[in-house]
C-alpha positions in Angstrom: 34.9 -38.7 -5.5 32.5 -39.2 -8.3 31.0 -42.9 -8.3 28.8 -44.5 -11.0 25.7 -46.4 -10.1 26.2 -49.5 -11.3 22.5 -49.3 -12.3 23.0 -46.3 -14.5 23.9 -46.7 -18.0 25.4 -43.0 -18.2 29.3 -42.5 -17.4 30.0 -40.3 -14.4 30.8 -37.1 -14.8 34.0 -35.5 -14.2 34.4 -33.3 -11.0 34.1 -29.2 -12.5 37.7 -28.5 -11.6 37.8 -25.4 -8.8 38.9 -21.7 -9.9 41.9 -20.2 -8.6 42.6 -16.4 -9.3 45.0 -15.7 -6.8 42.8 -13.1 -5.1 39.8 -14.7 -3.7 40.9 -18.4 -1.5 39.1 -18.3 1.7 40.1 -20.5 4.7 36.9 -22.3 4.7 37.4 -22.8 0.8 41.0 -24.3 1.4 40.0 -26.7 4.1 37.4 -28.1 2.2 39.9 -28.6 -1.1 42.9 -29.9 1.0 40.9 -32.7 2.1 41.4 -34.9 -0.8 42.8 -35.2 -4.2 41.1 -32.5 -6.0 41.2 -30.6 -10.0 42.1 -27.3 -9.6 42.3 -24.5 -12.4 43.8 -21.5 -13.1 42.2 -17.9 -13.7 42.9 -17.4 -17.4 44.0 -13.8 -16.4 46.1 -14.5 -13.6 48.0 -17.4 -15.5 48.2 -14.4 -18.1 49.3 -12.3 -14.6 51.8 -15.2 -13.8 53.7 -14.9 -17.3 54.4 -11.4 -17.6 55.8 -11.6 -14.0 58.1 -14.4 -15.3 59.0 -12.4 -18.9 59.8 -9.2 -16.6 62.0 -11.0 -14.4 63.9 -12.3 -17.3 64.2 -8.6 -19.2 65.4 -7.5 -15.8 67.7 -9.7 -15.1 69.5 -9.2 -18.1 70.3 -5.7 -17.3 70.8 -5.7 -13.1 71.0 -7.7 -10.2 68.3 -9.6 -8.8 68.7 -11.2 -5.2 68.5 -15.2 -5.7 68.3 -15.2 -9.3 71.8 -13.6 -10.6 73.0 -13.7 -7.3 73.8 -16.4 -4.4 71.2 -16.1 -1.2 71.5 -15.2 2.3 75.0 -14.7 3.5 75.9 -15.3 -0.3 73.7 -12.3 -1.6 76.9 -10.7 -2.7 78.2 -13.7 -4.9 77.6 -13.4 -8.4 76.1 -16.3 -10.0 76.4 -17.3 -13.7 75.8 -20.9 -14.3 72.2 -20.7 -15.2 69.9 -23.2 -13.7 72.3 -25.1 -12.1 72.6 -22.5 -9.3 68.9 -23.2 -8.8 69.3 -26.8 -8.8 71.8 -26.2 -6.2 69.8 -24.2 -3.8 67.1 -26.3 -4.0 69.0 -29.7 -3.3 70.5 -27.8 -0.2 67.8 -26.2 1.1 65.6 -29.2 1.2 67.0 -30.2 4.7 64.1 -30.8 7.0 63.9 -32.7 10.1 61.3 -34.2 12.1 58.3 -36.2 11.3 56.7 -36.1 7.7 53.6 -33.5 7.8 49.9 -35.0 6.8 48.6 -35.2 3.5 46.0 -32.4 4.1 48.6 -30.0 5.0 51.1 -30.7 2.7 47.8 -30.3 -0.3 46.8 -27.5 1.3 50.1 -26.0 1.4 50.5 -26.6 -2.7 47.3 -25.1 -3.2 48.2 -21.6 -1.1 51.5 -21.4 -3.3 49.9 -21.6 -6.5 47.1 -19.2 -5.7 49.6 -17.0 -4.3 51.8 -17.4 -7.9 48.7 -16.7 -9.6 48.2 -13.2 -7.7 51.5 -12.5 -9.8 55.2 -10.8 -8.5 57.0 -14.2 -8.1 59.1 -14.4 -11.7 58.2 -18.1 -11.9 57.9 -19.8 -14.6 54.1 -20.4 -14.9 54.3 -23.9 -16.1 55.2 -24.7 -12.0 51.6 -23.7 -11.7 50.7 -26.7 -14.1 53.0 -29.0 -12.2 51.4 -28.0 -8.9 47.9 -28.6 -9.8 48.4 -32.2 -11.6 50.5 -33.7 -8.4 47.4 -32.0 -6.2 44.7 -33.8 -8.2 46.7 -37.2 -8.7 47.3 -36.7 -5.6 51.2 -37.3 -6.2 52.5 -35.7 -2.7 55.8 -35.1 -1.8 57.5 -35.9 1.9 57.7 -32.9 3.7 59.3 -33.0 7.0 57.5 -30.9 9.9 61.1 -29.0 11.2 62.5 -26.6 9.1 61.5 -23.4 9.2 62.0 -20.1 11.9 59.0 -18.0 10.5 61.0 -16.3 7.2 59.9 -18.2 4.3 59.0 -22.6 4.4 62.4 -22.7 2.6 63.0 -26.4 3.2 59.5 -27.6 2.9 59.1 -26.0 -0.9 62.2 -27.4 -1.7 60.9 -30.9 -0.6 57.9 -30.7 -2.7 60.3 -28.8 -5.5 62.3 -32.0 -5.8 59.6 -34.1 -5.4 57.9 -32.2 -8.4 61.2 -32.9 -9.9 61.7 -36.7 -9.7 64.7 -36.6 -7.6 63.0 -37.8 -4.3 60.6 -40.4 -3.9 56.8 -38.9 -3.6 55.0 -40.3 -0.3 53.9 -43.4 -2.2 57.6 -44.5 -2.7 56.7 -43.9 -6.3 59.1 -41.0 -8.2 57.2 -38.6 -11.0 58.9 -35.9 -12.9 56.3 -33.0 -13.7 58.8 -30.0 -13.3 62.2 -28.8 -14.2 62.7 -25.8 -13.3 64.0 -22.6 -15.4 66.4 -20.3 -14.5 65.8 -18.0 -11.5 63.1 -20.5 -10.2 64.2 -21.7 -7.7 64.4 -19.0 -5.0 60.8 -17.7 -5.6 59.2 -21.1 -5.7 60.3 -21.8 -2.2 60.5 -18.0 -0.8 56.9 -18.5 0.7 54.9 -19.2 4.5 52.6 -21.2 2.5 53.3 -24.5 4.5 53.1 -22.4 7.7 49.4 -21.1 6.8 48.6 -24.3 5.6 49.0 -25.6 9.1 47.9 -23.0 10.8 44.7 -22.7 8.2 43.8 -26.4 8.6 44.0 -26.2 12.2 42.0 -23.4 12.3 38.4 -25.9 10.9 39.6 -27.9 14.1 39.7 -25.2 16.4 36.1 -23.9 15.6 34.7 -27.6 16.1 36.5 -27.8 19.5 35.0 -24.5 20.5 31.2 -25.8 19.5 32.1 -29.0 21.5 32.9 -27.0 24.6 29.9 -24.9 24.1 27.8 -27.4 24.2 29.6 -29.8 26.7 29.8 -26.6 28.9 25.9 -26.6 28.8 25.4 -30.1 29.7 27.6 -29.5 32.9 25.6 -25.7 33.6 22.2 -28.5 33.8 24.2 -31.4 35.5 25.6 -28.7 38.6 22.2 -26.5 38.2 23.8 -23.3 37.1 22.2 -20.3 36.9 21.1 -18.6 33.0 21.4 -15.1 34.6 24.6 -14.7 32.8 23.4 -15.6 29.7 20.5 -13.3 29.8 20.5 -10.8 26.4 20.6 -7.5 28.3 23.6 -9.1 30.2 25.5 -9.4 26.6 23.9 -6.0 25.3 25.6 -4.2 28.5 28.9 -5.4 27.1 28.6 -5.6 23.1 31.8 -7.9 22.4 30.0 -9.9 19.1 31.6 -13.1 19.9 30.5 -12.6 23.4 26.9 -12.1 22.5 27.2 -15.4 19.9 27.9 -17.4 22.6 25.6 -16.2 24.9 22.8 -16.6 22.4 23.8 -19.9 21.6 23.8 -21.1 25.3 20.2 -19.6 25.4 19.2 -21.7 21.9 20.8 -24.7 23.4 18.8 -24.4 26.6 15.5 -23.2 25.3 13.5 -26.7 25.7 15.6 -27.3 29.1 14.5 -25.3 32.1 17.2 -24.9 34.4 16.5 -24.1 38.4 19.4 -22.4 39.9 20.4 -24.1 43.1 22.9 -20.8 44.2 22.8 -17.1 43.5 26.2 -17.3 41.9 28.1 -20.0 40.3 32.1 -20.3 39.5 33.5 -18.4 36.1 33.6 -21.7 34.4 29.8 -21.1 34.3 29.3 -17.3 34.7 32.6 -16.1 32.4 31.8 -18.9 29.7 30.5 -16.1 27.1 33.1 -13.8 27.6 35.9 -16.6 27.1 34.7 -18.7 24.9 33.6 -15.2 22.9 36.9 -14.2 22.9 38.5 -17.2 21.6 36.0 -17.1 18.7 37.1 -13.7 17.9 40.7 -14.3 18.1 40.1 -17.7 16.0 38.6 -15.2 13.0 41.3 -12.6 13.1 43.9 -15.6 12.4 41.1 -16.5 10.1 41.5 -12.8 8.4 45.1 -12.8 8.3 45.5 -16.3 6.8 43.4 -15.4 4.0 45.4 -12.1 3.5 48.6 -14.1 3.1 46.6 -17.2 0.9 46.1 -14.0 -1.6 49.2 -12.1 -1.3 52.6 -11.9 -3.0 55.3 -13.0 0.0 58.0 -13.3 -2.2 61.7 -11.3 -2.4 62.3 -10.5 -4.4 59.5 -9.2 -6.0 58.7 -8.6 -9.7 56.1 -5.7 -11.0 55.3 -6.6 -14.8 53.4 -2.7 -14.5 56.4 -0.9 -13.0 58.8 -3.0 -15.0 60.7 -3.2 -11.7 62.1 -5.4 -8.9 61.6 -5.1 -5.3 63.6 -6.2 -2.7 61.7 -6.9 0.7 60.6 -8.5 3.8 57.0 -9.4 2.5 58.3 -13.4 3.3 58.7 -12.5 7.2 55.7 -14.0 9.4 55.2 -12.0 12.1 51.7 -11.0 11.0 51.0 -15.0 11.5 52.7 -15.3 14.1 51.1 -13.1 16.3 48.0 -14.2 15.3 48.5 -17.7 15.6 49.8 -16.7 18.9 46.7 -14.8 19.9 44.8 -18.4 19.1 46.8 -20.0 21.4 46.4 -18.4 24.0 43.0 -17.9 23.4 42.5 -21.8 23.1 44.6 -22.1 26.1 42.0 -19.9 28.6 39.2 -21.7 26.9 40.6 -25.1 28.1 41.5 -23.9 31.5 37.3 -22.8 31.7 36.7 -26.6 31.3 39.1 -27.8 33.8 37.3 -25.0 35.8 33.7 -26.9 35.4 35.0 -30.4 35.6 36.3 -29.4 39.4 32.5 -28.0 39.6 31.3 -31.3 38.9 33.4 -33.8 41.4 32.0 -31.4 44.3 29.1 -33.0 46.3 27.9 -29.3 46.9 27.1 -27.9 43.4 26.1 -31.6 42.1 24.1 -33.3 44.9 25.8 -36.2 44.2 28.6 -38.1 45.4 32.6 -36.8 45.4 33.6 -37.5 41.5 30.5 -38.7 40.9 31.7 -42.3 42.6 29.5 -45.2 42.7 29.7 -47.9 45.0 31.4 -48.9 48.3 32.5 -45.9 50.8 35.6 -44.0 49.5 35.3 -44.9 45.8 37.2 -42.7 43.7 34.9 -42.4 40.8 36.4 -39.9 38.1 39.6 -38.9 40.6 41.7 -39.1 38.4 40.0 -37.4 35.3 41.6 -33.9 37.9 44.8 -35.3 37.0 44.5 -35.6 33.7 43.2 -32.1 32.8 46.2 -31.0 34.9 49.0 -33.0 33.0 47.1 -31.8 29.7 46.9 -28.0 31.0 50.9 -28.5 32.1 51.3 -29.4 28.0 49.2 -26.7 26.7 50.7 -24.4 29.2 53.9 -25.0 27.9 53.4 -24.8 24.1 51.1 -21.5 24.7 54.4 -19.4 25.4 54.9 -16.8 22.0 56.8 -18.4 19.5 56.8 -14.7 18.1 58.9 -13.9 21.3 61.8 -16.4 19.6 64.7 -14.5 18.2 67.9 -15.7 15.8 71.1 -14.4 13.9 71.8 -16.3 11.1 73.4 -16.1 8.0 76.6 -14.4 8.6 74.3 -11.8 10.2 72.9 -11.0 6.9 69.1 -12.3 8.6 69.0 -11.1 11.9 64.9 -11.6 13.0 63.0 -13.9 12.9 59.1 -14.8 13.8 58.7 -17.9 14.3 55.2 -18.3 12.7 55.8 -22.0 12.1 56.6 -22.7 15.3 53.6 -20.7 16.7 51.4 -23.3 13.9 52.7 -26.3 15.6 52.2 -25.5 18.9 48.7 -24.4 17.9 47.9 -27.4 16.7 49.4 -29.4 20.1 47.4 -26.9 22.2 44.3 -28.2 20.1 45.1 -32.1 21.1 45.4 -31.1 24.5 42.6 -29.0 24.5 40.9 -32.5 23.5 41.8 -34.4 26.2 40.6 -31.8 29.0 37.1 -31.1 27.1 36.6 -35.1 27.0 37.7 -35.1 31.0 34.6 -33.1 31.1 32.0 -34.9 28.5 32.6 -37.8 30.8 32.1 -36.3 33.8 28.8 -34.4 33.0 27.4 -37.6 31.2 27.4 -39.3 34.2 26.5 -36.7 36.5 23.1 -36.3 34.6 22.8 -40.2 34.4 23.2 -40.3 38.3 20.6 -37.6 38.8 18.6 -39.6 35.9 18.1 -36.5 33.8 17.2 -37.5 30.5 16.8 -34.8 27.8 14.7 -34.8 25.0 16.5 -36.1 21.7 14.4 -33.9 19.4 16.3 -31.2 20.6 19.9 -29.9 19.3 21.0 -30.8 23.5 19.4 -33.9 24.0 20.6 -36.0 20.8 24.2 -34.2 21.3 23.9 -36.3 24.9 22.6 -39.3 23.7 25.4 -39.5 21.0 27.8 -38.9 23.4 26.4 -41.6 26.0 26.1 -44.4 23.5 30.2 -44.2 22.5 30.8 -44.2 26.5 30.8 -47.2 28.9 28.0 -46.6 31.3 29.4 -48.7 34.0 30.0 -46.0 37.0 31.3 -48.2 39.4 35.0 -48.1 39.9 37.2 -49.0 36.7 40.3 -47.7 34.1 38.5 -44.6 32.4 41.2 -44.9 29.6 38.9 -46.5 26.8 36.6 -43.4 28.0 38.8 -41.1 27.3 40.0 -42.4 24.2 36.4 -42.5 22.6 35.2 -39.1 24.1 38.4 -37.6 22.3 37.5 -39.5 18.8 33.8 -38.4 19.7 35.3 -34.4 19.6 36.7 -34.9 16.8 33.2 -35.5 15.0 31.0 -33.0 14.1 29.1 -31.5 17.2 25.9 -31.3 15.3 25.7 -33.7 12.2 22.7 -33.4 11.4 22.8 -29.3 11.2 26.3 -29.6 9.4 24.9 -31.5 6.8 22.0 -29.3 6.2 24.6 -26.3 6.0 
């Protein structure tokens, strides 16, 4: 947000609104756009794109079917329709029927923003003035309710008809407020809405989160390799070089960066995989976090819709383009990615409530015979594993018949995208089980690192939003802060730089 110094006698300038072309949105670019209100502007060319996709629809319509627009949908595909745009006024009052919670403003912008870059990489048939109405209610940031439960993975069909009669006026925006930007034209209706933008929009979003968890657990992983006095063999460059997996040898190097001002005397020839397998899981994760990454921004720049209109061939296609099971199973690939990855920290948490690899007391207790210390940080990783156990099952492996049997599969991608993001708050909880832990098992053995260096102000940070009281009390408030402290940048300082 632009703000004028109210010692300048100049008037602010207005933000340069961000180019969409419908072929070049990156993940990274849509999490950074979604996070506010923002201007957005279309490609002259691919609004040009947008309309000739719309005037072909319209010639072709007039001379043969086309699914959704002179016909009904689904089960109804065989029912001629001939009332014009109040068949499309129709579908979309019916079809907004979600359920469940109302999804966060980030998501919901960031799900707009997806549909009209993907409208903009033409073969919808929509009108183009639903691109206009799109980007005003993104930048005055007028965002309609959108309910979380809807969709099986073949189109956000009740989510875009949410935001479609919010656009419209008919249902109250998330402000209570009620602005009409968009009537739609005839044949509308069904493209605008036959889309998994909502469902990459999650999974995108979550995908910025992900990628901060995993630098967390890098680095809280290396403050617990000091606190248990781990060996560096397997972290060693010819170790990685034997292997060549990239995300492996990222990890590996950034364990060595982390550690270079830190020498680390190995108290045993061989530690537990929570140490020794740390590049080759967390390496993994990485790599499976950038092939959802990939596929996202395939489907951010891609026409999803059916059916689907070629201004070139002067043709219409009927297809599955809208089916997710490229997101899904790469979503699903995430989770269970993330899952291992929080399992590893469970793994060194248990490594640091045994007297034997720490030195120290059993969970790190202070105080009269038999304290219990962090006890009961084991059972919370285990509840949280149980959760993320639980929602790391394939949603891809879900199956449905509906329809009248006229849509017999189905992926599942949203439900994969929600689970992702429950694995990730999980995930949370079992990494700050950890932070706690290895904070006070270096205070304990008064190991104070240097905070000119990338580890030592990472601990320092972390120690000054924790109570350092060690005798035995409720480590709720702990908990609560270590998770808001994961949530936070792991490095701000290098962020900001970058």
């Amino acid at each position: 947000m632009t703000r004028k110094d109210p010692r300048s006698t100049e008037e602010p300038q207005p933000p340069v609104p961000v180019l969409l072309d419908g072929a070049q949105l990156t993940v990274d670019q849509l999490t950074t756009l979604s996070r506010e209100p923002i201007a957005v502007e279309p490609a002259s060319a691919a609004l040009e794109h947008a309309r000739r996709s719309w005037e072909t629809a319209v010639r072709i319509a007039a001379r043969q079917p086309i699914y959704g627009r002179t016909t009904g949908v689904g089960g109804n595909r065989d029912t001629s329709v001939s009332d014009g745009v109040e068949q499309d006024l129709r579908l979309l009052r019916s079809h907004a029927t979600g359920s469940g919670p109302s999804l966060p403003d980030h998501v919901v912008r960031a799900a707009m923003i997806i549909r009209v870059n993907q409208i903009l990489n033409g073969g919808s048939g929509l009108h183009p003035d639903i691109v206009t109405a799109l980007i005003d209610a993104v930048a005055a940031d007028d965002l309609p309710i959108v309910h979380a439960r809807g969709a099986i993975g073949t189109g956000d069909l009740s989510a875009f008809s949410e935001i479609a009669l919010g656009l419209m006026g008919e249902t109250p925006l998330r402000d209570g407020r009620s602005v009409s930007r968009w009537t739609p034209h005839q044949g509308d209706a069904l493209p605008l809405i036959s889309t998994n933008a909502m469902t990459v929009a999650l999974a995108a979003t979550a995908t910025d989160s992900v990628a901060n968890w995993l630098e967390h657990s890098l680095i809280v992983g290396v403050l617990s390799l000091l606190a248990t006095r781990s060996s560096v063999e397997p972290f060693a460059a010819r170790v990685q070089a034997a292997r060549r997996h990239l995300g492996q040898e990222e990890v590996a190097g950034r364990v060595r960066e982390l550690l270079a001002d830190h020498p680390v005397t190995a108290a045993r020839v061989q530690d537990s995989y929570g140490f020794r397998a740390l590049p080759q899981i967390l390496g993994a994760t990485w790599q499976a976090l950038q092939r959802l990454r990939g596929t996202l921004a395939i489907e951010m720049n891609s026409s999803s819709e059916n059916p689907l209109i070629s201004a070139e061939d002067d043709a219409v296609f009927h297809n599955g383009n809208f089916h997710g099971m490229p997101i899904a199973l790469a979503v699903d690939e995430a989770k269970l990615a993330l899952s291992s990855a929080a399992l590893l920290s469970q793994c060194r948490l248990a490594n640091l409530s045994d007297p034997a690899v720490t030195g120290l007391r059993p969970f790190l207790a202070d105080g009269p015979a038999g304290s219990s210390g962090t006890m009961l940080l084991e059972y919370t990783t285990s509840a949280a594993i149980a959760e993320i156990r639980m929602a790391a099952a394939p949603g891809s492996l879900g199956h449905t018949v509906i329809s009248r049997g006229t849509e017999d599969h189905a992926s599942f991608a949203s439900q994969a995208a929600t689970q992702l993001t429950d694995i990730l708050a999980q995930a949370r909880i079992v990494l700050a089980c950890e932070l706690i832990s290895a904070v006070r098992a270096l205070g304990q053995q008064h190991r104070d690192l240097d905070t000119d260096t990338e580890l030592g102000a990472y601990l320092h940070r972390a120690r000054t939003c924790l109570d350092p009281r060690t005798t035995d009390r409720p480590l709720s408030d702990d908990l609560k802060a270590a998770v808001k402290f994961l949530e936070t940048m792991p490095n701000p300082e290098k962020d900001t730089a970058r």
